[in-house]
Each structure stands twice: as structure tokens, then as C-alpha cells.
matplotlib code that plots the C-alpha trace (Angstrom):
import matplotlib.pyplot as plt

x = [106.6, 108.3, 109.2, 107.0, 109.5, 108.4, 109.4, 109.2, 109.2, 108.8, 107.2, 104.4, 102.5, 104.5, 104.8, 108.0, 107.6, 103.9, 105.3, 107.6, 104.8, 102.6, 105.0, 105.8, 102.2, 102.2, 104.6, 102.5, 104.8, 104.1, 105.2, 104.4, 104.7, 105.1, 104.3, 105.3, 103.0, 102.2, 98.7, 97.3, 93.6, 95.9, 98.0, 94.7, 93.2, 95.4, 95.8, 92.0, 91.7, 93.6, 92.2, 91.5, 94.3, 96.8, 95.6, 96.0, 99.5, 99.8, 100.8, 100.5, 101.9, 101.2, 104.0, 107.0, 110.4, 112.6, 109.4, 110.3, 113.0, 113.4, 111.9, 108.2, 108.7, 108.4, 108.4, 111.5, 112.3, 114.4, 114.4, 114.0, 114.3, 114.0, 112.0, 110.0, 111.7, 110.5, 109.8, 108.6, 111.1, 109.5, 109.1, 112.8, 113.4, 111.3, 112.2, 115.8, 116.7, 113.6, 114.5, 118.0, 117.2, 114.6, 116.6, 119.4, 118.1, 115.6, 117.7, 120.0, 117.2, 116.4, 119.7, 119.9, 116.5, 118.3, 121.2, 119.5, 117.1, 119.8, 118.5, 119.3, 119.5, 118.7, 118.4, 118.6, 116.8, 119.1, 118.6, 120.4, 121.0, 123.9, 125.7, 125.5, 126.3, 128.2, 129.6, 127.6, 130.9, 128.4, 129.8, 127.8, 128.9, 129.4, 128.7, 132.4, 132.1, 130.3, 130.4, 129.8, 127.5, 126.3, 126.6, 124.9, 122.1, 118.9, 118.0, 121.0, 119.6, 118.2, 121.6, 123.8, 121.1, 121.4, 124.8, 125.0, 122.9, 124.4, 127.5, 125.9, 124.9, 128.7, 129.7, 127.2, 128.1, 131.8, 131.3, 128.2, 128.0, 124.7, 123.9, 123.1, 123.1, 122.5, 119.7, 120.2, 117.6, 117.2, 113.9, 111.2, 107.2, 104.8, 102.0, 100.7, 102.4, 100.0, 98.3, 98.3, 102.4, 104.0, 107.4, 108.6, 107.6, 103.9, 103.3, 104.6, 102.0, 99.3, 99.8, 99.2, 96.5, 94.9, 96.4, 97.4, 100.8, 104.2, 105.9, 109.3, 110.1, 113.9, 115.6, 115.7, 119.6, 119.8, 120.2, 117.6, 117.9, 114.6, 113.9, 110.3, 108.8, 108.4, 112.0, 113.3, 111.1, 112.8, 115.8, 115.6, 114.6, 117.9, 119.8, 118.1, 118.9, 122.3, 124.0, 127.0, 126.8, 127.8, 127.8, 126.1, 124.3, 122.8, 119.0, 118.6, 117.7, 120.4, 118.2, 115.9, 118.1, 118.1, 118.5, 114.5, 114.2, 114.5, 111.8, 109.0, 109.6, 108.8, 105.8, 104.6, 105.0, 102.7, 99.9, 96.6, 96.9, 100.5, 99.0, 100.9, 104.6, 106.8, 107.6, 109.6, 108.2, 112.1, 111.3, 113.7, 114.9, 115.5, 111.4, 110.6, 112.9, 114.0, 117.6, 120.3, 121.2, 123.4, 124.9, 125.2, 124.6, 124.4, 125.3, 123.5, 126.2, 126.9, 123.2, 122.9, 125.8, 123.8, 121.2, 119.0, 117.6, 115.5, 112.7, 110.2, 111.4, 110.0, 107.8, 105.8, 106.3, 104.3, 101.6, 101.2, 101.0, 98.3, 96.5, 96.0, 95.1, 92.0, 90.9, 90.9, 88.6, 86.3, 85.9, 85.2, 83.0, 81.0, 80.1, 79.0, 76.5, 75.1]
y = [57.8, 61.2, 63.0, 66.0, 69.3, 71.9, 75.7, 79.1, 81.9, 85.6, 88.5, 86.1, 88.9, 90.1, 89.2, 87.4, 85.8, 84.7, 83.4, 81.4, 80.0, 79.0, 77.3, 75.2, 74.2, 73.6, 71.1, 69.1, 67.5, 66.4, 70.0, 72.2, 76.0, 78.2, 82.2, 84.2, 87.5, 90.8, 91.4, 87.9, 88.9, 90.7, 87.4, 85.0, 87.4, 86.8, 83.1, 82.2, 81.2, 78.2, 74.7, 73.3, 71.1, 73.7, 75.7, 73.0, 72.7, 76.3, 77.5, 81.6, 82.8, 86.4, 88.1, 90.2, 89.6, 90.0, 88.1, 84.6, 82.8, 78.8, 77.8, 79.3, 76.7, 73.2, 71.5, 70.6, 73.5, 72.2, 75.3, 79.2, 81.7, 85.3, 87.9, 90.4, 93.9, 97.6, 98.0, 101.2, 104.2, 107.2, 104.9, 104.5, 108.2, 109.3, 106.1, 105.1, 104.6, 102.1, 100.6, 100.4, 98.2, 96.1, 94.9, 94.2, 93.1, 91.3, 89.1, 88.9, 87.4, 85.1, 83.4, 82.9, 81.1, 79.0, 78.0, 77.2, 75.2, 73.5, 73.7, 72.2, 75.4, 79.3, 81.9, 85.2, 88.0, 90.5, 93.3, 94.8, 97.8, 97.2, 97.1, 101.0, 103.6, 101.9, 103.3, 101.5, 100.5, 98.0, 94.9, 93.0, 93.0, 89.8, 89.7, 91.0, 94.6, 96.6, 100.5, 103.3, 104.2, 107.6, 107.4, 111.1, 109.8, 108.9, 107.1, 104.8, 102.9, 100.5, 99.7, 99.8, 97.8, 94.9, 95.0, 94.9, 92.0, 90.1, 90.4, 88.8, 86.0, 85.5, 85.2, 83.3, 80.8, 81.1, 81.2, 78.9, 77.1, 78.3, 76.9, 80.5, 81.9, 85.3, 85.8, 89.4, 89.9, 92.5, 94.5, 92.1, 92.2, 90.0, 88.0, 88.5, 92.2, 94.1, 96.3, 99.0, 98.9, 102.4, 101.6, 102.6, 99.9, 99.5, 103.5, 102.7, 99.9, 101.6, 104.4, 102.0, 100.4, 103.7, 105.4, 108.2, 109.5, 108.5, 110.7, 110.6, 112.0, 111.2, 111.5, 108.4, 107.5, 105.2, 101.1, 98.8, 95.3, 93.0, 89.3, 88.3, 87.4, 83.3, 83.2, 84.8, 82.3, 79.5, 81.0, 81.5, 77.7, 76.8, 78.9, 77.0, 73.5, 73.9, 77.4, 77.4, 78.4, 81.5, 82.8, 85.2, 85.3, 87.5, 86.8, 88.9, 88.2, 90.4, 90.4, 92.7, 95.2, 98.6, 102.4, 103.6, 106.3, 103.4, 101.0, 104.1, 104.4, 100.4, 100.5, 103.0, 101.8, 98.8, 101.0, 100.5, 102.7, 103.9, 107.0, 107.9, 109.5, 109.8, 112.9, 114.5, 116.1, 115.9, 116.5, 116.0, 113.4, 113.4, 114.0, 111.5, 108.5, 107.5, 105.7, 107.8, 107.0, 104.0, 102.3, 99.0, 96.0, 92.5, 89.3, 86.2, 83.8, 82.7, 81.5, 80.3, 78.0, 76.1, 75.1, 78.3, 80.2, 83.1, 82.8, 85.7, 89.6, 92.9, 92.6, 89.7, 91.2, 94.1, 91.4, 89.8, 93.1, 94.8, 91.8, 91.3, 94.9, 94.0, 91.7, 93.5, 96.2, 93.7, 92.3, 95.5, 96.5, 93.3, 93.4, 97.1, 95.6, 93.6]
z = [86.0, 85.8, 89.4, 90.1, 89.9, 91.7, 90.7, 92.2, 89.8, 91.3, 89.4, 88.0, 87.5, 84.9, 81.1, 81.7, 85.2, 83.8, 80.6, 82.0, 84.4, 81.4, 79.5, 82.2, 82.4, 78.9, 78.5, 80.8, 83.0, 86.7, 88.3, 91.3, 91.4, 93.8, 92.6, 95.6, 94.8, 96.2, 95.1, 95.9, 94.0, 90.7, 90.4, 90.4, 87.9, 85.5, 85.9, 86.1, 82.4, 83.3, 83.8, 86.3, 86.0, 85.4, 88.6, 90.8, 90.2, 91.2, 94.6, 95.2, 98.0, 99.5, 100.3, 99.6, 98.1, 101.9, 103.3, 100.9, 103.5, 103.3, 106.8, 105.2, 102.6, 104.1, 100.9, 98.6, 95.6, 92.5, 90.3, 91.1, 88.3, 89.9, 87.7, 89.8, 89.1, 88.7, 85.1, 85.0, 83.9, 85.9, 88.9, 88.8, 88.1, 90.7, 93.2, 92.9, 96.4, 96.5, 92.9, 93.8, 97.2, 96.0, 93.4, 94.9, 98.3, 96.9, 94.8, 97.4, 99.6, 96.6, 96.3, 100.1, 99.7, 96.5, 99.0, 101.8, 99.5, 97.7, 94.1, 91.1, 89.3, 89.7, 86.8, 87.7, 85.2, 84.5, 81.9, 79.0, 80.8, 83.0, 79.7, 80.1, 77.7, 75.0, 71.6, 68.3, 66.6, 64.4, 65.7, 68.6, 71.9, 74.0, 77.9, 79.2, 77.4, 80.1, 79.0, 81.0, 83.9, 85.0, 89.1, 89.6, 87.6, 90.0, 86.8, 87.2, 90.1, 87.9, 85.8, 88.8, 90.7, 88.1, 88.1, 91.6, 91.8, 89.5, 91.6, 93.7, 91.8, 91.5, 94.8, 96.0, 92.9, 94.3, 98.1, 98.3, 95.3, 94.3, 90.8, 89.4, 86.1, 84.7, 82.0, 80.2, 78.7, 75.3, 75.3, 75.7, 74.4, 72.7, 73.4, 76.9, 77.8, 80.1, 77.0, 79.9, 79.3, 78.6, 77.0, 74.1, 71.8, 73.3, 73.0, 69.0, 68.9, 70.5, 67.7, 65.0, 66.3, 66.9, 63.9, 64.8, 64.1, 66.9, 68.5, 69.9, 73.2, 72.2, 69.1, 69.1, 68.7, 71.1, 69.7, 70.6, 71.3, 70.5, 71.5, 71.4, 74.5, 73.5, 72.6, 75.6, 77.4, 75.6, 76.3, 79.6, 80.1, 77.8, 80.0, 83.2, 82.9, 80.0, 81.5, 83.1, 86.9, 88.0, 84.1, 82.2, 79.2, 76.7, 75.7, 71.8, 68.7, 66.7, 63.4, 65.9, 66.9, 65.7, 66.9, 68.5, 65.5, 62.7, 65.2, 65.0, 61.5, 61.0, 63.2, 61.2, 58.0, 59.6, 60.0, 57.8, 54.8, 56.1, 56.8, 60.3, 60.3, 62.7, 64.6, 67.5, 70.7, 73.0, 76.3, 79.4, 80.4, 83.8, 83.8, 81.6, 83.2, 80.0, 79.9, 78.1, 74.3, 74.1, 70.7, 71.9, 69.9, 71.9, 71.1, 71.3, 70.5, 73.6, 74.1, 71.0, 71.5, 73.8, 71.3, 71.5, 68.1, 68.3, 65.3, 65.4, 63.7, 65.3, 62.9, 63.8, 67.6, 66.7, 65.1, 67.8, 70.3, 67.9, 67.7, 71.5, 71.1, 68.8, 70.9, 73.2, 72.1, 70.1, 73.5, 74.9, 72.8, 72.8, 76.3, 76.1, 73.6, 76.0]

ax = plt.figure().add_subplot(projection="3d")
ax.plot(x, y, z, "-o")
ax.set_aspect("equal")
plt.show()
């Protein structure tokens, strides 16, 4: 009989952290996992379509990030993999001294809890963006070309906070020995993204399924990098139990990468009847929260080289996003029937 492995995943109220959650569950194996949470009601919300199998194996916990310490957990913790982060742009615009800190205090506290804990293995979740402002030369960048950030910038709190904290991930791999590594992930959506989302790629989904035309707030130079949300959660797991400690690693699919302008212009072209364009309403940035223009293209090799493969196109992430959008409103509109 297998030994029960028992997990604690943070931000598993958000797409990635509750992804990664329900694929565990899925694979069906005797497992424990412990959700630390803020909003206690929120998090059992969104988990209450589980069975009653699957629930029991879940533990949520109330409490903050600074609040989760190893002497409140009595019980033995093999894997962590830290994902709660501010997603939001304008909250970091509009925030950065509390983006900046709970970021990197809060995974600071996380590893602390990984040492003390003694666990197999730890995956940070990084982002994409504390590659910076990079220059699109049209060859893909692997994890040791970092570009240029923006100190002045109260936008750049959320960069330099990743970066930051995936410092520390490094010298708690080098001081302590804490099995870390570094997930960075591309931009990330999919099955299961909060509809009520705002970033760029939901507000271009949420145009086509209400077809009506998208508009730009950029001009939309800046290169985006794609992975869908099941592959980054595949990836993520790859990266848990076959990663190198104390390493980083990009999380893309590099057939999904393409500058924001080119991405409106495909969602649009998805529309029924292709009867929405594309236009441009530029507003400020420092209002909006939106990260500046940056040309890099990642790589994935690195990831890959571990067995990983990305399968689904920005295409089929769109699907997948309007679809869940349908649903939604057919099962919205159903119960006003009633």
C-alpha cells in the first residue's frame, strides 16, 4: 500500500494554487492537503463540488501567510509549492509597498516553514516578470538573461518582489539545504480562471463572447508568453519531484508566444461571424498598472528537458475560457427561469 503524502499548497483560491490541488486529487493517491487560506467561507466555495472523498483529504486552514510557522502544524509535510501572490495590476500600482512585502516576506516565511519541516521538495511560483524589460531579438531567452528593471516605478514592486524572493529561494537552498526550485511561470489562463479576472487575455475573451469589438489600452508591443493553465500544472509537478534544487525554470509554451497587439487580433478573428476589430483607446500607464512593453521571448527547454511538453495553442486556451463563459450564463440564466 502506497504511503499517504501530505501537501500544503498556498493561494488555493486561485486558478493555479486550486489547479494544482485538483490534480492532486485526481490522480487518486492516498494524500493529505493542507490549504492555508484567508477567506475560510471563499476557499470552501470553490472546493464544494468535490466528493466527498476528495474533501476529506482536504485540510483548510484560516490564516495568513506570516501566520503559517511549523510548530501550528503538528503533523509531517513532504511537499510545499508556494503560489498565493497579488495578481491584480492596479493593486500593485496603487499597493507596492504591500505587494512588495507580502511577496517577499511571505515566501520568506514559507521556506522557513519548508526547513523547519524538512521536505522532500518545495516549488516556489515565480513569474515571467522578473525577466524585466528585455529587447525581442526573436530568439528565446533561457532563465540567466534577466533584462532591465525600472526601480522609480511603484509598478515594479511586483518584478523586483519576485526576484527578490527567488533570492531567497537560493540561499535558503545554499545555507539550509532547502529542496527548493523556482517555477516561472509565462502568462497563465484556462479552464477554471475566476471569469471575474481583468487581465489582458480575459478582457479579449470576454469581448468575444460578448461580441463586441477589443480595445487596447496599450499599443500592444509588448511579447506575450502563453502556457495553458493544465500544462503549467503539469509542469509545475515535473518541476516538483525532477527539478534541480535551488534552480530555476521557465514554465511556456513558445508556440504561444506573441506580442499583445497580434493576441487581440486572434481573439477576434475567433469571434462568431468575425464581426469585432480591434482598436486602441492608450491610456496611462502608471493609472492603469499595466507592466511596461517588453520583447522577451522565453524558453522552455530547460523544462522540457525533464520530460515536460506543453500541448494546448492560445487557441484552444481561449476555447476553453469562452466556454466556461457559456456555461456560465446558460446557468445563469436557467435559474432566473426558475
Amino acid at each position: 500500500m502506497e504511503q499517504e503524502q501530505t501537501f500544503l499548497i498556498t493561494g488555493a483560491t486561485g486558478m493555479v494554487g486550486g489547479s494544482l490541488a485538483r490534480r492532486i486529487l485526481k490522480k487518486e493517491l492516498p494524500c493529505r492537503i493542507i490549504l492555508p487560506v484567508r477567506d475560510l467561507e471563499k476557499a470552501k466555495e470553490m472546493y464544494k463540488g468535490l466528493k466527498m472523498a476528495d474533501k476529506e483529504k482536504l485540510d483548510f486552514v484560516e490564516m495568513q501567510l506570516e501566520d503559517i510557522r511549523a510548530e501550528r502544524f503538528f503533523m509531517p509535510v513532504d511537499y510545499v509549492i508556494h503560489c498565493a501572490c497579488a495578481t491584480r495590476s492596479a493593486e500593485m500600482a496603487a499597493r507596492p509597498v504591500e505587494t512588495a512585502d507580502s511577496i517577499v516576506m511571505g515566501t520568506k516565511h514559507i521556506l522557513e516553514f519548508a526547513r523547519k519541516k524538512q521536505v522532500k521538495s518545495m516549488v516556489y511560483v515565480s513569474s515571467m516578470e522578473v525577466y524585466g524589460v528585455t529587447e525581442d531579438t526573436g530568439a528565446f531567452a533561457g532563465e540567466e538573461e534577466l533584462g532591465m528593471i525600472d526601480l522609480k516605478a511603484p509598478r515594479s514592486c511586483y518584478p523586483m518582489g519576485k526576484r527578490m524572493a527567488e533570492h531567497y529561494c537560493h540561499i535558503y537552498y545554499e545555507e539550509f539545504q532547502v529542496p527548493v526550485k523556482i517555477a516561472r511561470l509565462a502568462q497563465t489562463f484556462g479552464r477554471g480562471i475566476s471569469l471575474r479576472d481583468d487581465r489582458v487575455y480575459m478582457q479579449f475573451a470576454r469581448a468575444v463572447f460578448e461580441g463586441r469589438d477589443i480595445v487596447l489600452k496599450t499599443a500592444g508591443k509588448s511579447v506575450g508568453n502563453y502556457c495553458a493553465i493544465d500544462d503549467a500544472v503539469e509542469g509545475i509537478f515535473t518541476i516538483l519531484y525532477r527539478g534541480k534544487d535551488g534552480e530555476a525554470y521557465n514554465v511556456v509554451n513558445e508556440a504561444n508566444t506573441m506580442k499583445i497587439l497580434d493576441m487581440a487580433k486572434l481573439a477576434a478573428g475567433m469571434a462568431e461571424g468575425k464581426k469585432i476589430t480591434v482598436r486602441m483607446e492608450i491610456e496611462d500607464p502608471g493609472r492603469t498598472g499595466y507592466a511596461p512593453d517588453t520583447g522577451g521571448r522565453l524558453s522552455g527547454e530547460k523544462l522540457r528537458k525533464l520530460g515536460w511538453a506543453p500541448e494546448k495553442s492560445l487557441e484552444e486556451m481561449f476555447m476553453d475560457v469562452i466556454g466556461e463563459m457559456r456555461g456560465a450564463w446558460y446557468a445563469g440564466n436557467r435559474s432566473d427561469s426558475h
